[in-house]
Steps between C-alpha positions, in 0.01 A plus 500: 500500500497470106465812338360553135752660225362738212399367187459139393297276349351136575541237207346167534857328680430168242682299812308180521674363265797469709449612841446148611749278297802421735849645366645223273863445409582474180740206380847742413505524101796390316647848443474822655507850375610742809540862375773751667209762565228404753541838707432806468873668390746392261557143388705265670834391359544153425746292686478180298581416182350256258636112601555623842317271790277646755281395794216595648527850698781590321567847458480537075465885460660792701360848572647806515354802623134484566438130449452149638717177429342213284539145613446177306196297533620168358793338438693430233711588189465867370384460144530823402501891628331747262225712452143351496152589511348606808175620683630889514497493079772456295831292607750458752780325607444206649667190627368165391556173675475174416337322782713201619186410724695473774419754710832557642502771752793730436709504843473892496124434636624524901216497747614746793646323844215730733240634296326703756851631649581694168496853564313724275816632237563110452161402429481734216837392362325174549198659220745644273705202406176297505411731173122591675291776319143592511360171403185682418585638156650831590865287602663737672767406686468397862797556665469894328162520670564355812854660552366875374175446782718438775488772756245696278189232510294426751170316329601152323208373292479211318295486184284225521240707262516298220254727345557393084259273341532151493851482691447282783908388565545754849187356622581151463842561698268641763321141545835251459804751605346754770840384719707640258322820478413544860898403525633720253244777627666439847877571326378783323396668830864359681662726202296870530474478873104534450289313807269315224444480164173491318365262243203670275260280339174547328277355677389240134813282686321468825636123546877654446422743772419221705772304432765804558335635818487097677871457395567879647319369810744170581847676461343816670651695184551907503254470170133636449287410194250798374204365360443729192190576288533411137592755263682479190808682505556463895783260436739837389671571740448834539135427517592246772630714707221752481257243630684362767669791612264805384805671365564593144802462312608860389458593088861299369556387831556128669333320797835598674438846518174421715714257736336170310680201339300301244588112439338207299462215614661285325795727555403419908554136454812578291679673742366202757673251323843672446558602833382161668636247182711688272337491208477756272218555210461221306153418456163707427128482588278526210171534369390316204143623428243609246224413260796350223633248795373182478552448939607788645772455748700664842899396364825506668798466201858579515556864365624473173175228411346540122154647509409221264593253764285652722192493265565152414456404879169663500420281201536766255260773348216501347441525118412854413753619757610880374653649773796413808552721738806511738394641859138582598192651246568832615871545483671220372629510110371314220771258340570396161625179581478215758870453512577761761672416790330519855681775709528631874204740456260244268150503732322311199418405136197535362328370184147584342307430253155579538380841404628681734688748299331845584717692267365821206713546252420889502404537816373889625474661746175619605663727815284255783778583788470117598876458439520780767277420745671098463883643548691404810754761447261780487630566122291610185522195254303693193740787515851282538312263189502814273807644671639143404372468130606857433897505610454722744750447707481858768110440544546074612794626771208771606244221503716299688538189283762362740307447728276274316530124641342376181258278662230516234209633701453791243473230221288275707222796569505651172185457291677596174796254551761735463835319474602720803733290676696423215536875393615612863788218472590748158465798666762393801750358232473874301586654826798258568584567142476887589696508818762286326539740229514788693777360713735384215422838350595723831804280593603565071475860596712480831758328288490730276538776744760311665755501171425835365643636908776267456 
């Protein structure tokens, strides 16, 4: 039975838009843009070089460490490998290729012999070379997740939430791919051991529910779909687990250390298609929405796709359009240009242009404890915002400023429009900064110490 989390808030989910238009393909453009990070870790090294040839599914980038192999998602000439512009800000390197409009796949793409007779160690293998991460936004690795639960989880969920504003892609997979949800669901729950998984959904996606539960009901699958009421931010996954599980995630801690495993579900049908075909990520679900798109769109593009391209298939935006927006209202970043590539963890783009900018330029506080009573995390947004704007760094780690998932609920709630969500992604970097000093300075020391004994 669903439980409710703390906190929250309930936006206006903007999804009609979208939430009926069919997924469309879009024709591949003539050159692709795939960066080397679309995980969370450290970029990928390239393995090509500019003039080389590749196909389709070809591994491009390699990982090391924490990580996830990228693939290519055309074919064609490499054109070039340097840094570029992309959603995260600033550059990175990237591989572009020329598309030969082929669509040669690369004969590394090997469906397995007996899908269903892998066992569980080969099926992950299976998810690493395939180059899955949390297809959500967060893009964490899969293979990390899955092969770190095993033994230790014992609830699978799969977040069919889709709580943001406006994004509509996980629910349209719902209607035209429940079979490779309910199928990669069904693997998922082959590799932790676990006698079902569960599917939560709010219950705004009632026709996805019903598609899910009549596909679980023909192949008699070890899957159960919680219907979910809606309530922005259940799609965290922390939150996620709270309300299907009644558990809560420990201060700093991960679903794991309450038994749970959360996937997305786009991740799902990822992990469907590599173990049954092969194929590794090469393509993306996405969004196009907002009051600056002309038609508003569900789009499946190679990774690696121009935003531009993408807007241009809607028909363009609107004049007046002032703001784009990669990911969802509430999270995603705003963008200074259209020519960033789509990645793994792109949900969405969004452009607007009516007046629906809700910023103050000096905006005060006027102490209301909204931003309080609105937080997930149980966390005390006014205090980390002047913690934040101050520097100081001892009284955010007391706060607990790590533990802030950034999902803008503060921001949303607050009648003075603070710019809170913004200054807790300044706070965290000032603490990274401080850790990162402190350890360069104490391992200075021990060197120090080291050669004076010597």
């Amino acid at each position: 039975m669903a439980q409710a989390f703390f906190g929250g808030v309930h936006p206006h989910d903007m999804k009609a838009a979208t939430n009926e238009k069919a997924i469309e393909q879009l024709p591949a453009p003539a050159e692709v843009v795939i960066p080397m990070s679309m995980h969370f870790g450290a970029p990928c090294t390239p393995l090509v070089k500019a003039g080389d040839e590749v196909k389709v599914g070809q591994k491009i980038g390699e990982f090391r460490g924490l990580g996830a192999p990228i693939h290519a998602s055309v074919s064609g000439k490499v054109k070039a490998v340097e840094p570029r512009p992309y959603s995260m800000g600033g550059s990175i390197t990237s591989v572009i290729v020329e598309n030969d409009f082929q669509n040669t796949l690369s004969e590394e793409v090997q469906a397995p012999a007996n899908p269903d007779g892998l066992t569980p160690d080969e099926m992950v293998e299976i998810v690493k070379n395939a180059g899955i991460v949390g297809m959500g936004g967060a893009t964490f690795p899969t293979h990390v997740k899955i092969s770190g639960g095993i033994g230790k989880v014992d609830t699978v969920i799969i977040n069919g939430a889709e709580c943001e504003p406006y994004i509509t892609g996980d629910h349209r997979t719902m209607l035209e791919r429940p079979e490779e949800i309910i199928g990669g669901a069904t693997y998922l729950a082959k590799m932790f051991g676990v006698d079902k998984v569960i599917i939560g959904v709010e219950d705004n996606k009632q026709n996805g529910i019903d598609a899910m539960n009549r596909v679980i009901a023909e192949k008699k699958a070890p899957v159960v779909v919680e219907p979910l009421h809606c309530r922005y931010p259940q799609g965290g996954e922390k939150q996620l687990c709270q309300a299907i599980t009644g558990k809560q995630v420990p201060p700093g801690g991960l679903p794991s250390n309450i038994g749970c495993a959360v996937f997305n579900i786009n991740t799902t049908c990822c992990i469907f298609r590599a173990i049954t075909t092969g194929t590794p990520v090469v393509n993306k679900i996405v969004t196009v929405s907002g009051s600056g798109v002309v038609e508003p769109k569900n789009i499946e593009c190679p990774i690696g796709t121009p935003v531009s391209a993408l807007l241009d298939f809607c028909g363009g935006v609107k004049d007046g359009t002032y703001k784009l927006i990669a990911g969802g209202p509430m999270m995603g970043m705003a963008q200074y240009t259209a020519d960033i590539p789509v990645a793994k963890g792109t949900g969405a783009i969004l452009a607007f242009c009516e007046k629906e900018e809700q910023t103050v330029e000096h905006p005060q506080c006027i102490r209301c404890g909204k931003c309080v009573s609105v937080c997930p995390m149980h966390l005390e947004p006014l205090f980390m915002y002047q913690y934040a704007s101050k520097g100081m760094v001892d009284e955010l780690n007391e706060a607990h400023i790590m533990d802030c998932m950034e999902c803008g609920a503060c921001a949303y709630a607050c009648p003075a429009r603070m710019h809170l969500t913004h200054m807790f992604k300044t706070g965290k970097q000032l603490v990274k900064d401080k850790a990162a000093a402190d350890k360069a300075a104490a391992e200075a020391k021990q060197a120090a110490q080291e050669r004076k004994e010597a």
